[in-house]
C-alpha positions as CSV (number, residue, x, y, z in Angstrom):
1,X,174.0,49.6,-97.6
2,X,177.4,49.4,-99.9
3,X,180.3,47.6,-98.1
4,X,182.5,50.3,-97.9
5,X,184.4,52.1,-94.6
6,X,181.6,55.3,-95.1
7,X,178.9,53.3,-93.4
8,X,181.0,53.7,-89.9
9,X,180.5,57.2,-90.3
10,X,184.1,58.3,-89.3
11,X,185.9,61.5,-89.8
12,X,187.0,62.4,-93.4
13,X,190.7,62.4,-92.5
14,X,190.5,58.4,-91.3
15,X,188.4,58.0,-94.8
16,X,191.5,59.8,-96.4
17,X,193.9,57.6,-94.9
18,X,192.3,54.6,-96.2
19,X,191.9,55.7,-99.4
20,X,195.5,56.3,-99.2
21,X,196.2,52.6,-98.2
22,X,194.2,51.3,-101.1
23,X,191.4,49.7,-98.9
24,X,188.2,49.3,-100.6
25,X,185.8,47.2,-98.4
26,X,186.1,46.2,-94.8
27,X,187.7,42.8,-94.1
28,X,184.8,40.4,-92.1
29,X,186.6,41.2,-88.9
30,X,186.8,45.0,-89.5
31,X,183.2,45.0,-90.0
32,X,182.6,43.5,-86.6
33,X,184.9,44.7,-84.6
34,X,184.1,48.3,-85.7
35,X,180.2,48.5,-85.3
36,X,180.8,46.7,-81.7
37,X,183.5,49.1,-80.5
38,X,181.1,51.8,-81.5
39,X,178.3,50.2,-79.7
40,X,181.0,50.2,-76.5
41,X,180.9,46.5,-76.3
42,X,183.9,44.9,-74.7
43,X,185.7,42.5,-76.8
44,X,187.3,39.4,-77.2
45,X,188.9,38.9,-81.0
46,X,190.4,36.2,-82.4
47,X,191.5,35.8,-85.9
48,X,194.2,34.6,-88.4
49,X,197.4,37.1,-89.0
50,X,196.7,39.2,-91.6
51,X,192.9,39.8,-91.5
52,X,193.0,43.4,-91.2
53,X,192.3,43.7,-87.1
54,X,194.8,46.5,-86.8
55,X,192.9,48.9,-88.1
56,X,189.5,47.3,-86.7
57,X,189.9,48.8,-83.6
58,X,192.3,51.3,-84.7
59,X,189.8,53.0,-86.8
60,X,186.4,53.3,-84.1
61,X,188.5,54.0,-81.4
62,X,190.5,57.4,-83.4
63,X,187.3,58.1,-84.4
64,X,186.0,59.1,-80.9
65,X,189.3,61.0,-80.0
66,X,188.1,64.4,-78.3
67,X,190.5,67.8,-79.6
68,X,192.7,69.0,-77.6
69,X,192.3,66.9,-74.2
70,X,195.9,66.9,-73.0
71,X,195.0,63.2,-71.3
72,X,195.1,59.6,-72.4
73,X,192.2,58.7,-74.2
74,X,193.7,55.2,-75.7
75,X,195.9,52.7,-74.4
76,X,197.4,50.2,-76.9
77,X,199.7,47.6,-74.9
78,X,202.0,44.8,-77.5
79,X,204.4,42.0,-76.4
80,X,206.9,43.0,-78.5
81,X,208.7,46.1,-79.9
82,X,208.7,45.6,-83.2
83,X,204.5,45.1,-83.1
84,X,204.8,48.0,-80.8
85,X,206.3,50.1,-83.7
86,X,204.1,48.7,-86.0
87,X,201.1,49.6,-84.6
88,X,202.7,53.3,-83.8
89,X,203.5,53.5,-87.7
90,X,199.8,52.7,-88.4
91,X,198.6,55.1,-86.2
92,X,201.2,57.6,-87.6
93,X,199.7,56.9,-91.4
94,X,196.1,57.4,-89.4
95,X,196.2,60.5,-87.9
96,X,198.6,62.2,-90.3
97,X,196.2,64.5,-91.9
98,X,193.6,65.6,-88.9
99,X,192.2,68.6,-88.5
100,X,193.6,69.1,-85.4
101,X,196.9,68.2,-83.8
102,X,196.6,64.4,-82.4
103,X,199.7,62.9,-80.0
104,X,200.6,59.6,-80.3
105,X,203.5,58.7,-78.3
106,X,205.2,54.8,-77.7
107,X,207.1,53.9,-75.1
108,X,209.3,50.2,-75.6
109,X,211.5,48.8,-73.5
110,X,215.5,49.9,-75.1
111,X,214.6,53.5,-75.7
112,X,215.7,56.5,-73.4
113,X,213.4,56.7,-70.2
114,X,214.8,60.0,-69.3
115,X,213.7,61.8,-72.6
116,X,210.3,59.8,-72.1
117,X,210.0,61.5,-68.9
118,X,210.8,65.3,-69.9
119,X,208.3,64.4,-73.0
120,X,205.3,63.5,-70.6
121,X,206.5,66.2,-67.8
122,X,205.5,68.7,-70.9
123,X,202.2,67.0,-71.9
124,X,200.1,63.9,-71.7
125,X,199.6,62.0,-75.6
126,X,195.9,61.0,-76.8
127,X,197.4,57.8,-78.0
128,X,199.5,55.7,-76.3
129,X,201.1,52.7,-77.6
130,X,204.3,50.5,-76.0
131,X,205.0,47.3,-74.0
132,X,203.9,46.3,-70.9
133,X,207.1,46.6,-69.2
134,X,207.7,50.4,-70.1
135,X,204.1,51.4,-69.7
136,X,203.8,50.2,-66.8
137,X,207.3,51.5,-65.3
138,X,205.9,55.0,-66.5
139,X,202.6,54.3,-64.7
140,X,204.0,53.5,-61.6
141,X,206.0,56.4,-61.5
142,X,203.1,58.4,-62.0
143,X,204.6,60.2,-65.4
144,X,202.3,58.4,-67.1
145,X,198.6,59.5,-66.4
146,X,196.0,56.3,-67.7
147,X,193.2,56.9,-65.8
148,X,191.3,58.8,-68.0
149,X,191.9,56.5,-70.9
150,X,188.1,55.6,-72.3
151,X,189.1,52.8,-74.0
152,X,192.6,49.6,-73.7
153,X,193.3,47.2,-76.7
154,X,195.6,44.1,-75.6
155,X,197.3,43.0,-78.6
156,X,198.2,39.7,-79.4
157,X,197.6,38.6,-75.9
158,X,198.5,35.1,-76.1
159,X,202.2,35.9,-77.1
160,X,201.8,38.3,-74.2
161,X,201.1,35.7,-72.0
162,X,203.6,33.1,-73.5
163,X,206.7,36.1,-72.7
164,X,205.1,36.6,-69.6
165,X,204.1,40.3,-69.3
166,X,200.1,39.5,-68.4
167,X,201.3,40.8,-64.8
168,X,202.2,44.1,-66.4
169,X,198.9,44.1,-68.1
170,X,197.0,43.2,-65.6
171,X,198.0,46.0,-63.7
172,X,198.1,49.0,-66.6
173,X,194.1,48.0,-67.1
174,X,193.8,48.6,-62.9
175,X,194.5,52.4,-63.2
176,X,192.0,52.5,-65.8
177,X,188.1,53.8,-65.0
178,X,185.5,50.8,-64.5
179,X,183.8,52.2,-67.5
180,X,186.4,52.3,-70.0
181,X,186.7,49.8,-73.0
182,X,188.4,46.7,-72.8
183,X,189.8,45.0,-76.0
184,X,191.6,41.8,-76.5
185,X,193.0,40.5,-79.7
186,X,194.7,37.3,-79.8
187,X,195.6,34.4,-82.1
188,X,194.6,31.9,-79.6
189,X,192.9,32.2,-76.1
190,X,194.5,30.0,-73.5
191,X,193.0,28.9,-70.4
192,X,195.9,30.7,-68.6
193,X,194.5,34.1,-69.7
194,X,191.2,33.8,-68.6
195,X,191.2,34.7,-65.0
196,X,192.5,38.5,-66.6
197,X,189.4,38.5,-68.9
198,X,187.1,37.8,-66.1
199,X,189.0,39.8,-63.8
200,X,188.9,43.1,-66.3
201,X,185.9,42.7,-68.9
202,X,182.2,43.6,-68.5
203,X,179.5,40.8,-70.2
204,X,182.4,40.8,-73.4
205,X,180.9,39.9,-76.8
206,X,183.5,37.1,-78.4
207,X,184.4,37.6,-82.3
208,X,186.0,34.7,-84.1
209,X,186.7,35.0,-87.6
210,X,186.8,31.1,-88.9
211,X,189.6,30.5,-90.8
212,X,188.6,29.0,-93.9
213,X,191.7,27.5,-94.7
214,X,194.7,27.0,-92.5
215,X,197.1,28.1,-94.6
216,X,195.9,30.5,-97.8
217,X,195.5,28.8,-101.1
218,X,197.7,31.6,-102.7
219,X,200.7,29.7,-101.2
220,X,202.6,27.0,-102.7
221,X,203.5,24.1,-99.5
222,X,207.2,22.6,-100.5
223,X,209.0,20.1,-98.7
224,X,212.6,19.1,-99.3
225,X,214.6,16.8,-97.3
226,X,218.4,17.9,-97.1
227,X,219.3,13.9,-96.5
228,X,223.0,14.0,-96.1
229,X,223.4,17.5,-97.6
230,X,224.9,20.5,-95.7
231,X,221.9,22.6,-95.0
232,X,223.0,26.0,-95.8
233,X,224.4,24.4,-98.9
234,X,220.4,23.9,-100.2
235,X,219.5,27.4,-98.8
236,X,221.6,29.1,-100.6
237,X,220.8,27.3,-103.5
238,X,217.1,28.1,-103.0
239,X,217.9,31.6,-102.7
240,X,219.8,31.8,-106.2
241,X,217.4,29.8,-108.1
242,X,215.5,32.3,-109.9
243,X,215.3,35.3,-108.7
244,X,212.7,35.6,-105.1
245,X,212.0,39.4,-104.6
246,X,211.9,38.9,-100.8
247,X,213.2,35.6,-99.1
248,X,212.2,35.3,-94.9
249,X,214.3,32.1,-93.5
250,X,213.3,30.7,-90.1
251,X,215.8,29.0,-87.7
252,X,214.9,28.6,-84.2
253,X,217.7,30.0,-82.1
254,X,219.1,33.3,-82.2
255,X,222.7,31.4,-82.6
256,X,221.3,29.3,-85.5
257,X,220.1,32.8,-87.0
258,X,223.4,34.2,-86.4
259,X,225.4,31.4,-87.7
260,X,223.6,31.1,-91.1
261,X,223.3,34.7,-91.7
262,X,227.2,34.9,-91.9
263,X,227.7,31.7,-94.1
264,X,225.0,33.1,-96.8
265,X,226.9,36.3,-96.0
266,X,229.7,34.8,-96.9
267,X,228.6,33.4,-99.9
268,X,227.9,36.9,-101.0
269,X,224.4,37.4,-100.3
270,X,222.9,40.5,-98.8
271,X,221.3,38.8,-96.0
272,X,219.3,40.7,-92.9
273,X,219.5,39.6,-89.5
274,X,216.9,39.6,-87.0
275,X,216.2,38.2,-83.6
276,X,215.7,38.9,-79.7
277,X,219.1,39.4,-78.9
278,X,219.5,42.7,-80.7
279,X,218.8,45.8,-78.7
280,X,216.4,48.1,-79.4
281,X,218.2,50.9,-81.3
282,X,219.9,48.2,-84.1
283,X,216.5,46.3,-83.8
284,X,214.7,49.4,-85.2
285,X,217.6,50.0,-87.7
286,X,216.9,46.6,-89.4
287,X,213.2,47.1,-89.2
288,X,213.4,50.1,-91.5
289,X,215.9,48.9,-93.6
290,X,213.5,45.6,-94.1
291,X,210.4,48.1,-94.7
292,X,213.3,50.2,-97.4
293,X,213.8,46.8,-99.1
294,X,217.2,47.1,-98.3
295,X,217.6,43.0,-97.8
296,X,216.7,40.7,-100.4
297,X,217.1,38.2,-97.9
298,X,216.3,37.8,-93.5
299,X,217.4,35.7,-91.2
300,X,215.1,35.7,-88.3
301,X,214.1,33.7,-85.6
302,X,209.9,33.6,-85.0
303,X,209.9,37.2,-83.4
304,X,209.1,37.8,-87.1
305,X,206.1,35.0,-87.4
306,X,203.7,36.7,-85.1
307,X,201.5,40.1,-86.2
308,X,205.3,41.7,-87.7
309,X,204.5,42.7,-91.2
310,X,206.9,43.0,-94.0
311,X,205.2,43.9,-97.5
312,X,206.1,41.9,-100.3
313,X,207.8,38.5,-98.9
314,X,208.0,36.2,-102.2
315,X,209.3,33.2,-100.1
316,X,209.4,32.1,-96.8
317,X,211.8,29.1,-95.8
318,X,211.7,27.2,-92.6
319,X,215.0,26.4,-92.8
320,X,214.5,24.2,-89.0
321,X,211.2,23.0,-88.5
322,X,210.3,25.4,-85.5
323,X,210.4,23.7,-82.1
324,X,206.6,25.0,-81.2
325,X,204.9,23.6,-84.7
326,X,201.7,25.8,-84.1
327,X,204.7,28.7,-85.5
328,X,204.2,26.5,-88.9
329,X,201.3,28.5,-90.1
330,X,202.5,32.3,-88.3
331,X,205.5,31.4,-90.3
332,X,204.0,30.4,-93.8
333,X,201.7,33.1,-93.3
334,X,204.1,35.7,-93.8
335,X,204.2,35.5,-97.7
336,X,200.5,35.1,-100.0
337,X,199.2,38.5,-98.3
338,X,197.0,40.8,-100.0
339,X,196.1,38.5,-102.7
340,X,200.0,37.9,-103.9
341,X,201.2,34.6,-104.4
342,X,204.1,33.0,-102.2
343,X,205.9,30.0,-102.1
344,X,206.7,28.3,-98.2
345,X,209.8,25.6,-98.1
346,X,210.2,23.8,-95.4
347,X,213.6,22.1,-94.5
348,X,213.5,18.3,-92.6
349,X,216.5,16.0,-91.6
350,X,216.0,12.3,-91.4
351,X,214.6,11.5,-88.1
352,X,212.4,14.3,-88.3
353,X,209.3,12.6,-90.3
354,X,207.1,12.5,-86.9
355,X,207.6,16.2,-87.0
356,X,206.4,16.7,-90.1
357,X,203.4,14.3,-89.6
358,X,202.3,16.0,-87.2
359,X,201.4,19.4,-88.8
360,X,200.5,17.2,-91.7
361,X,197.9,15.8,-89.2
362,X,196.6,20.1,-88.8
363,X,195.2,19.7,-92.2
364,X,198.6,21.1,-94.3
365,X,199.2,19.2,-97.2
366,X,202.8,19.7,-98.5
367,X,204.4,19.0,-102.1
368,X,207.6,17.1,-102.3
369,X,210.7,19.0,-104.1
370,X,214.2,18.2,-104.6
371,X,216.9,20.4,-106.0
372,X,218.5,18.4,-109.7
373,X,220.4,20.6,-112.5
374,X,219.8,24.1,-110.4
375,X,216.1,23.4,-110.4
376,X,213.4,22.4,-108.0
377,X,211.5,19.6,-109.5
378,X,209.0,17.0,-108.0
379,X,210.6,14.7,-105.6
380,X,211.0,11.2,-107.3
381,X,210.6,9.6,-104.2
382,X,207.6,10.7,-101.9
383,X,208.2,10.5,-98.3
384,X,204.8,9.7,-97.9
385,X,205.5,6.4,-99.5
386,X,208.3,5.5,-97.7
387,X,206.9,6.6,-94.1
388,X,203.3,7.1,-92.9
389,X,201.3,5.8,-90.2
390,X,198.2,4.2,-91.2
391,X,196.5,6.9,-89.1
392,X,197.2,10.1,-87.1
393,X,199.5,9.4,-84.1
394,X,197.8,8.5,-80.9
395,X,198.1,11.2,-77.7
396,X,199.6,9.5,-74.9
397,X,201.1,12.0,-71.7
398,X,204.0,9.8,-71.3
399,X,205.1,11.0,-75.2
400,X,203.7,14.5,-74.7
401,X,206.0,15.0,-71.6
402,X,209.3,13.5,-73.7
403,X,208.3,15.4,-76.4
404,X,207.2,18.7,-74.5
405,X,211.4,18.4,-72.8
406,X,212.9,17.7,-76.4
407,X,212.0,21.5,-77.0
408,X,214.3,22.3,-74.8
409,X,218.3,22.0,-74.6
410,X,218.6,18.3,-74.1
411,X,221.2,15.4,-74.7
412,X,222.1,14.3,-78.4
413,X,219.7,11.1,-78.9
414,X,216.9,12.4,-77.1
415,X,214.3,12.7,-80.2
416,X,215.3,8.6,-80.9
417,X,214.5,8.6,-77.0
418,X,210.6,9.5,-78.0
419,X,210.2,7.9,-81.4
420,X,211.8,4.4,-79.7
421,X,209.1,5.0,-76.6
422,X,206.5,5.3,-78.8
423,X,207.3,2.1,-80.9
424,X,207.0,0.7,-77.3
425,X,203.9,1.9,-76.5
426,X,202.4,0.9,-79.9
427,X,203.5,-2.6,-79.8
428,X,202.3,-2.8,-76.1
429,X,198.9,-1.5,-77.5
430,X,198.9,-4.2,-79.7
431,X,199.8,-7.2,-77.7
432,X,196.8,-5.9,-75.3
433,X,194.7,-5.7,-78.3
434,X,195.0,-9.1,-79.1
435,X,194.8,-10.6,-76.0
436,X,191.4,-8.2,-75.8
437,X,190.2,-10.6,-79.3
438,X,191.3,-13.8,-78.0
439,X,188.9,-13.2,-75.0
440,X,186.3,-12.4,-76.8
441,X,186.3,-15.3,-79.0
């Protein structure tokens, strides 16, 4: 049989809509996820960002709408608004040229409850899409009718766990019917978020999509140290090298997003901001102004790294290395998408080599750049050669708790804190180790 979306045998308008994408063949986890959905498995999906699982359940589960129900038939639950959005534009783009009129309706925390309420008051959508906390306010209040929805798609439920709306979740999927479809995508699955599996999903078949490489081979891996260079000084020199057709920069705080924004702003850069702290309205204003390629350049802090896709991003820039290094790849990942290239530069201080180790130690290899004459050349000299352990750090809980609190808003000094415990623990390693030798000879 050819490798093409016909073989799911769904309704010409879907086929239309994909043809109107551009998609040719099913990614491997479309295929999957697809004929198991139709086969009313439960499921439990894991794969990289960008892999196409959007419209792997999207597709099947539009596909069985029935016309003109006037009840829930899909529940579709995301952690944050903007994927919330996301998925509602998708399903937009979907459903656009039916046959028949389908509702799709989201509800996100931010937007007005009241006109929510008159909305449902006048009818019940086929689609629903939101987050937790709205849903679930809606549900309670009994404006929002679930119980007849066949089929529930958790998206990216580890980052729903992580902001903590599982609870939420948890009780959304306890309005619906024993019977009804149960579907769970997430990046990782923690141990944490197993009780709600169990609790929720019947004999689930578990999809995992290996990823081949952990960060794609369309992506150039720079590293420049600013050594005793202001930081935003290199940025914007990055930015004005060439000419990048779309620049995302990383910084870990909403402050540290805010405060370089302005000084590249300053510098007279048309620079977008984005972060938690905005509300919803002005959060969806700089969405769409992102999607209009409004910015050349965003600010953002790694609300952006996880399932948020903006088309096009040239360059990424880490310009902190992010506090939580599994963000490394969600963050690199955001540029080298559908088969472009994209260049990733990550930003280190002195003093932060452990760091960098580290997801050196995930299997990331990284060239080494400097800025000379308004170029980015090879680095001269390699940090590699000035500072490397002989092999990958050791695990030891006493360093894992120091460096599990440096994460967090701590005292100046507290980084030297772990890297002088660890010298510690090392040498006391090897004193034991050669006491160890000089028994046994």
């Amino acid at each position: 049989m050819k490798n093409n979306f016909k073989q799911f045998n769904l309704e010409p308008y879907l086929l239309e809509a994909i043809s109107e994408l551009n998609f040719k063949e099913p990614t491997e986890i479309q295929t999957e996820v697809i004929t198991n959905i139709q086969s009313n498995r439960d499921i439990i999906a894991q794969s990289k960002t960008g892999s196409g699982k959007t419209h792997a359940f999207l597709l099947p589960l539009l596909n069985q709408l029935g016309q003109n129900a006037n009840n829930v038939q899909v529940v579709i639950t995301a952690p944050s608004r903007e994927l919330a959005e996301q998925l509602y534009q998708a399903t937009i783009q979907l459903t656009k040229n039916a046959p028949w009129d389908i509702e799709v309706s989201r509800f996100i925390g931010g937007t007005d409850k009241n006109r929510q309420i008159e909305s449902l008051q006048n009818s019940q959508p086929d689609v629903v899409i939101g987050t937790p906390g709205r849903l679930f306010d809606l549900i309670q209040s009994n404006e929002l009718r679930t119980n007849s929805a066949y089929a529930m798609v958790v998206d990216e439920a580890d980052m729903t766990l992580d902001l903590g709306f599982i609870e939420e979740v948890d009780k959304i999927a306890s309005t619906l019917q024993s019977n009804s479809q149960l579907l769970v995508f997430s990046a990782t699955i923690p141990q944490k978020l197993q009780p709600f599996l169990q609790k929720y999903m019947n004999q689930p078949i578990r999809i995992e999509i290996e990823n081949k490489e952990v960060i794609s081979d369309l992506i150039d891996n720079w590293l420049i140290s600013t050594k005793s260079k202001e930081r935003t000084e290199v940025i914007y020199n990055l930015l004005t090298i060439g000419n990048p057709y779309l620049v995302l920069i990383f910084a870990n705080t909403k402050e540290n997003v805010e405060k370089l924004a302005n000084q590249l702003i300053d510098r007279g850069l048309n620079v977008g901001i984005l972060h938690g702290g905005l509300d919803s309205r002005e959060r969806r204003r700089v969405m769409r102004e992102i999607h209009n390629l409004d910015y050349q350049f965003i600010v953002a802090t790694d609300l952006a790294a996880r399932g948020i896709d903006i088309e096009g991003v040239s360059h990424v820039i880490n310009a902190e290395v992010p506090q939580d290094l599994s963000y490394f790849v969600h963050r690199v990942g955001r540029t080298g998408r559908n088969k472009l290239p994209g260049i990733a530069i990550t930003l280190y201080s002195p003093g932060e080599e452990d760091e960098i180790q580290i997801i050196e130690n995930m299997g990331i290899s990284f060239e080494e750049k400097t800025i000379k004459n308004n170029e980015i050349v090879d680095a001269p000299e390699k940090r590699t050669e000035r500072k490397r352990p002989a092999k990958p750090l050791e695990y030891d809980a006493e360093i894992a708790g120091l460096a599990k609190k440096s994460k967090k808003k701590v005292k100046p000094g507290y980084r030297r804190k772990i890297r002088s415990k660890r010298k510690e623990l090392n040498k006391q390693k090897s004193r034991q180790k050669r006491k160890q030798n000089k028994r046994k000879k």
